[in-house]
N, C-alpha and C positions, 0 to 999 in steps of 0.2 A: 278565761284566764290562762291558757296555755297556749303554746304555739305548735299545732299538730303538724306543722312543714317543716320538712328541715329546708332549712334556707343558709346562702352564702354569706361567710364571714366579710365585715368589711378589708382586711386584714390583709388574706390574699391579694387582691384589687392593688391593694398601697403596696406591698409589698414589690412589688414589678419594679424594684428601683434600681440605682446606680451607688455605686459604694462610698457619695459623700458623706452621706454618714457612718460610713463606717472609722471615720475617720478621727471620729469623736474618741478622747483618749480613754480608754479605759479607767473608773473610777470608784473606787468601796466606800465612797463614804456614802453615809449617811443621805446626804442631798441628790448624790448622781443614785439612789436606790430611790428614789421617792420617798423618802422618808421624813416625816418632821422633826426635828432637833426635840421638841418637845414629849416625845417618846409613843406620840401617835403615827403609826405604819405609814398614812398618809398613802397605802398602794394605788386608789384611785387614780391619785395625781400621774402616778406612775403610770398607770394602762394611758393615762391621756398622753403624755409626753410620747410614749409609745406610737401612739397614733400617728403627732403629731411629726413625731421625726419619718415616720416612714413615710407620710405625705408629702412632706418638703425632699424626700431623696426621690420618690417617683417622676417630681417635677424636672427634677435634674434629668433624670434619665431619660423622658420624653425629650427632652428639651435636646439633649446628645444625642437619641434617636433622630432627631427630624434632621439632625448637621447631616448623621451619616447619609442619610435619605438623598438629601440635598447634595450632596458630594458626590454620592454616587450617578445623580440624575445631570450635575457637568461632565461626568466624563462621560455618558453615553453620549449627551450630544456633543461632544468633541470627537468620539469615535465618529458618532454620523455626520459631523463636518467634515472629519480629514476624509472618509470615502466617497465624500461628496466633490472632492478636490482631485482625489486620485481618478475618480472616474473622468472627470471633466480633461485634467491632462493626460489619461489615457485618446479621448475621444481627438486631446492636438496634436498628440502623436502620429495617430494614423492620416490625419490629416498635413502632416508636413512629409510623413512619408508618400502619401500618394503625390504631393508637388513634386520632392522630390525625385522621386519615380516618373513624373511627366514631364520634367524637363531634361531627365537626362537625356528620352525618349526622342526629345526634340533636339536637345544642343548633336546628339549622339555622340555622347561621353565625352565633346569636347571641352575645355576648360574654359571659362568664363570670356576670357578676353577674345580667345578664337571664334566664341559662339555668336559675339557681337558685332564681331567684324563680317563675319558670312552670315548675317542671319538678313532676313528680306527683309523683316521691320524690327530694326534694334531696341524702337518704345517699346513693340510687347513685350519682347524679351526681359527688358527692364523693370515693367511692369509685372511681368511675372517672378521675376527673382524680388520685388519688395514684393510682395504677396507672399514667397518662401519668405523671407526676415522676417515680417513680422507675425510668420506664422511661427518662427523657431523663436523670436522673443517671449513671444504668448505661452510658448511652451515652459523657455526655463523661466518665466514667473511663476507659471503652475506649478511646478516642480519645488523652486525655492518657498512657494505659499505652503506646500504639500510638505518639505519638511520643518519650517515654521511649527506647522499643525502637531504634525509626529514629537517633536518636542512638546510642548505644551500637552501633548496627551501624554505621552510618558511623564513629566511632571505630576500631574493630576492624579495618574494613575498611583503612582510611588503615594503622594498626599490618602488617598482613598486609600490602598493598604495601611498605612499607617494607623489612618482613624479606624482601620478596620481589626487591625492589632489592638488598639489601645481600647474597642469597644470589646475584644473577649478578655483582657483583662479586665475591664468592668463587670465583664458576665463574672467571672470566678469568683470575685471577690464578692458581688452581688450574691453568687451561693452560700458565700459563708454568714453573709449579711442578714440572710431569711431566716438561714437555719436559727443565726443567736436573737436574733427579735423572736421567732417562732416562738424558739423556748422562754425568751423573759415574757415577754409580754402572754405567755402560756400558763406559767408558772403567777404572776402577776395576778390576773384575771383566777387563778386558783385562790390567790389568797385575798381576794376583794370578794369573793364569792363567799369562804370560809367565815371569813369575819359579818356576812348578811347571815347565813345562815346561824353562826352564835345568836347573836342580838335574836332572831327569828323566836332562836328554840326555849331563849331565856325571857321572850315577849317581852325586852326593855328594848330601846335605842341608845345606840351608845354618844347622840348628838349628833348633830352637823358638822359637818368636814367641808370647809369650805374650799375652793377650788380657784384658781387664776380663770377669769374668762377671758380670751381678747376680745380684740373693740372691734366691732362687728358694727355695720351700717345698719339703721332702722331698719328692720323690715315689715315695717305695718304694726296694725295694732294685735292681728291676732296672728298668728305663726302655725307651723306642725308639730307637735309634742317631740320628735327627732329628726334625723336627716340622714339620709342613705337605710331606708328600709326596705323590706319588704312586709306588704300585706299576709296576714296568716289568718287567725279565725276573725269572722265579721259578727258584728252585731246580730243577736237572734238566732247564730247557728248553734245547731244543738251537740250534743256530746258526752259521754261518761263521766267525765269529771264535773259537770255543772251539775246544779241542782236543777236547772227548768233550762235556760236560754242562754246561752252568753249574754254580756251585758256589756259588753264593750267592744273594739275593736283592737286587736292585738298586732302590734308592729313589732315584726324580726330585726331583729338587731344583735350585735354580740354585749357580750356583758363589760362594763363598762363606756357604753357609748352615755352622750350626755342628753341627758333628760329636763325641757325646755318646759318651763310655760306658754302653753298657747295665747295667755293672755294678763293681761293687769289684775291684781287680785290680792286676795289675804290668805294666809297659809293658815285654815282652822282644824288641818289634824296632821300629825306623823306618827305612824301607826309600825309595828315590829313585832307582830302576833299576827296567826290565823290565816285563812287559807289565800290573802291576798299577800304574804309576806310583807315586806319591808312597803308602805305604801304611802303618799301625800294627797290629799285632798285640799285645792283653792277655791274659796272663794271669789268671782268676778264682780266686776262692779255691776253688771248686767242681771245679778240674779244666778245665775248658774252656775252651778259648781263642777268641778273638775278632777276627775282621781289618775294616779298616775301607782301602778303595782307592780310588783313582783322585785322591786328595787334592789342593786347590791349595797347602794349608800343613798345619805341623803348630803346637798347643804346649804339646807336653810333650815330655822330652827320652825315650831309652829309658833302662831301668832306675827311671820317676817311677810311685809310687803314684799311685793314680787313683780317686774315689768316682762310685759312680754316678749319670749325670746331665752329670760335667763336661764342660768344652768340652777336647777333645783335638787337633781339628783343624777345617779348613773343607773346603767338598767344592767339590769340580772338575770336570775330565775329564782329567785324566792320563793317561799311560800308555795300553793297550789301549782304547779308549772314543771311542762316537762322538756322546757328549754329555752336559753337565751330569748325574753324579748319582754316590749314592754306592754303592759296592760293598759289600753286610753279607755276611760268612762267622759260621759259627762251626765250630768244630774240636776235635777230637780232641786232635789235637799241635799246633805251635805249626808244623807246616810244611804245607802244600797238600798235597792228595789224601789229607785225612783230615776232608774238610768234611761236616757232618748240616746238614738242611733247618733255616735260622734260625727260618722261621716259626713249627712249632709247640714249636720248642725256646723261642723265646721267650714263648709261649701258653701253655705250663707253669708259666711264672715269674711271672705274670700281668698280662703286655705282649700285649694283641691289636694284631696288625699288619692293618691294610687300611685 
């Protein structure tokens, strides 16, 4: 029932973002707190939303990270174009100078027209002077190619500072951006935890709190109880805090992630006492049942149909548990100490868990 590892918050991860959300206006009422008009706190909804926005600005920011990537990666090869240019009109340089240099050798410094008139064969002559032309053509196209290039690199380059400017103003504002999600969504997560731990101490439930899901594509008939975990105690491992064995398989997670039916089923208990805390138990059409513990809310009432996949609750640390995650059983009967290993109960159904 406990998670002995400390494990990383989803939170951090999303957090890596870019400052479109920061952009959201600032707003007290009631709705922008997560709050329900109806004078239910509704904070769940709130850590969700939390979630939710710093997912959609990490998107962003990857997404401006790959531009910069990309920007950067033309103007390297624009550098290694133009020295690929320069080198080449260095190499007709030398070579119009050596022409140059053998025919002066040969006319002996006389000027063109004297050298044709005295020369023994006036074709070579001429043939070597187009061989200079188009050797000094060849050149100033190099040259004029060579600063074509230089322009367009110094363009490039200007564009890539700029993106490179406008990505550390994204960084700064992104620092302010962590810092205040940190604390709401800190703060948040305090008081969706406080309000499981009441119901807990007072062994009532205060009901179901229903939740927005979005529309999500089928994914099979049977699913994983969360998403974005990690594994902590398994099945059968032993420990101070248990009476004999664990009995389930405990997924790290932070408190308020959402808590899925693995599968089609009837809700035959919601439970807010005792050392499993806040906890739901379904019945499958299969026969087997299902417990989901340490919960900071529920929302689904008991006796609610349930398809697989939906949101039934968020996870906490309730009850027996010495940090954020959620408690997976599955079962025989619908009461404890009739628990089978969920892993490859659920690896039959074909849900790999790790």
């Amino acid at each position: 029932m406990r998670s002995p590892r400390r494990h990383p918050l989803l939170v951090p991860a999303l957090l890596c973002a870019c400052a479109m959300v920061a952009a959201r206006p600032a707003d007290a009422s009631a709705e922008a707190l997560g709050r329900r008009t109806d004078g239910d706190p509704g904070v769940g909804a709130q850590v969700l939303r939390l979630y939710q926005d710093a997912a959609l600005a990490t998107q962003r920011y990857e997404a401006g990270r790959q531009e910069a990537q990309a920007q950067r990666a033309r103007t390297r090869w624009f550098a290694e174009l133009l020295g690929r240019e320069r080198r080449e009109a260095g190499v007709l340089r030398q070579e119009i100078g050596r022409i140059a240099r053998a025919q002066y050798r040969e006319g002996g410094g006389l000027p063109l027209t004297a050298q044709i008139i005295f020369a023994a064969d006036p074709a070579d002559l001429m043939r070597g002077r187009h061989v200079f032309s188009r050797a000094r053509v060849a050149v100033d196209n190099a040259v004029e190619k060579s600063r074509r290039a230089e322009a367009r690199l110094a363009a490039d380059e200007a564009r890539a500072a700029a993106a490179s400017r406008r990505l550390e103003r994204r960084s700064a504002e992104l620092a302010a951006l962590k810092r205040e999600i940190e604390r709401t969504l800190e703060e948040a997560r305090g008081q969706l935890q406080g309000q499981a731990d009441v119901s807990v101490a007072a062994g009532s439930c205060r009901g179901a709190v229903p939740l927005e899901q979005p529309q999500q594509a089928s994914e099979g008939a049977w699913v994983a109880p969360v998403v974005g975990y990690e594994l902590s105690a398994g099945f059968g491992s032993g420990g101070a805090r248990w009476a004999s064995r664990h009995t389930g398989q405990d997924f790290a997670v932070p408190i308020g992630t959402p808590v899925r039916a693995v599968g089609a089923g009837r809700v035959v208990k919601v439970s807010c006492g005792g050392a499993f805390g806040i906890e739901i138990v379904i019945e499958h059409t299969d026969g087997y049942y299902t417990q989901y513990a340490h919960l900071a809310d529920v929302t689904v009432d008991q006796g609610a149909g349930v398809a697989p996949g939906q949101w039934i609750g968020q996870s906490g640390t309730s009850g027996n548990s010495t940090g954020p995650h959620l408690h997976f059983e599955v079962r025989v009967t619908a009461e404890a100490g009739s628990a089978v290993d969920p892993v490859p109960w659920l690896s039959e159904r074909g849900v790999p868990v790790g």
